[in-house]
N, C-alpha and C positions, 0 to 999 in steps of 0.2 A: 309829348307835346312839342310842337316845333317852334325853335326858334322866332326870332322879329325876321323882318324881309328885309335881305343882305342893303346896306347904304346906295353901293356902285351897281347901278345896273345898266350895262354897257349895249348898244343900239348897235347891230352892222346890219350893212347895205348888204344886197345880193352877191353882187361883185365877191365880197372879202370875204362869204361863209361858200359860195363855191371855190375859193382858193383855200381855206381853212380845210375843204373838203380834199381836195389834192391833197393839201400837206398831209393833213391824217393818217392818209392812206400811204406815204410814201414807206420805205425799208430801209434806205439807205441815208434816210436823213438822221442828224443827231435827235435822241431821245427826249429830250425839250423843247425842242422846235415841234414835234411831233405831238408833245401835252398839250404842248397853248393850241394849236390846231384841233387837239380834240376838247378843251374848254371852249372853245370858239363856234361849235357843230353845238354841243350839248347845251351853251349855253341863246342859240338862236332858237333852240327845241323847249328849254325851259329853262326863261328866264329869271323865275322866282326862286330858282332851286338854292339851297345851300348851301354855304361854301364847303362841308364836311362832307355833305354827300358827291358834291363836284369832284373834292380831293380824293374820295374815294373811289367813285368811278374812270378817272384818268391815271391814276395810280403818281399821285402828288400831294403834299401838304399842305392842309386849307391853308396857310400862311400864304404859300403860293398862289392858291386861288385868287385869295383877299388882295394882295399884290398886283394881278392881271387883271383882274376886275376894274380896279382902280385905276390903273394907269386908261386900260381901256375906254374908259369912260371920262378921264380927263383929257390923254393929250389923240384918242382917236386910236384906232386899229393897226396893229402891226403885232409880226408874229416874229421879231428879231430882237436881239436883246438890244439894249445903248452901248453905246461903246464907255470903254474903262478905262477911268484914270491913270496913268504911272508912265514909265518912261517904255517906247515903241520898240520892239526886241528889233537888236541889234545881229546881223551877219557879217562873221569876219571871212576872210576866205582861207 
């Protein structure tokens, strides 16, 4: 029996799921940059899907799904993390 249908269901434009589609596909990019890009495909394919199946298929933890989703569909589309609080590493020479 499935689930209710996930809260956050996040809209992108054409534009952002052929760049989701790059990123997807790249080799060289970090392995998270490269999840949210394939949440981003899968998720313009089927948007009702579940967050357990989504974490399943991208190889990530619904936690994370439920996270991108969210943010997704609050503050809009981006495949980058925020940047993080604490003091900016320092070089000495």
């Amino acid at each position: 029996m499935p689930g209710p249908k996930p809260k956050y269901q996040p809209e992108f434009e054409t534009e952002e799921i052929a760049e989701a589609r790059r990123a997807a596909r790249q080799t060289t990019a970090p392995s998270s940059f490269v999840h949210r890009a394939k949440m981003v495909v899968i998720l313009s394919e089927h948007p009702d899907i579940s967050h357990e199946r989504l974490a399943q298929a991208v190889g990530v933890h619904p936690r994370t799904v439920m996270k991108w989703r969210k943010r997704w569909s609050v503050e809009g589309f981006s495949l980058l993390d925020q940047p993080r609080s604490g003091r900016p590493p320092v070089f000495s020479p």
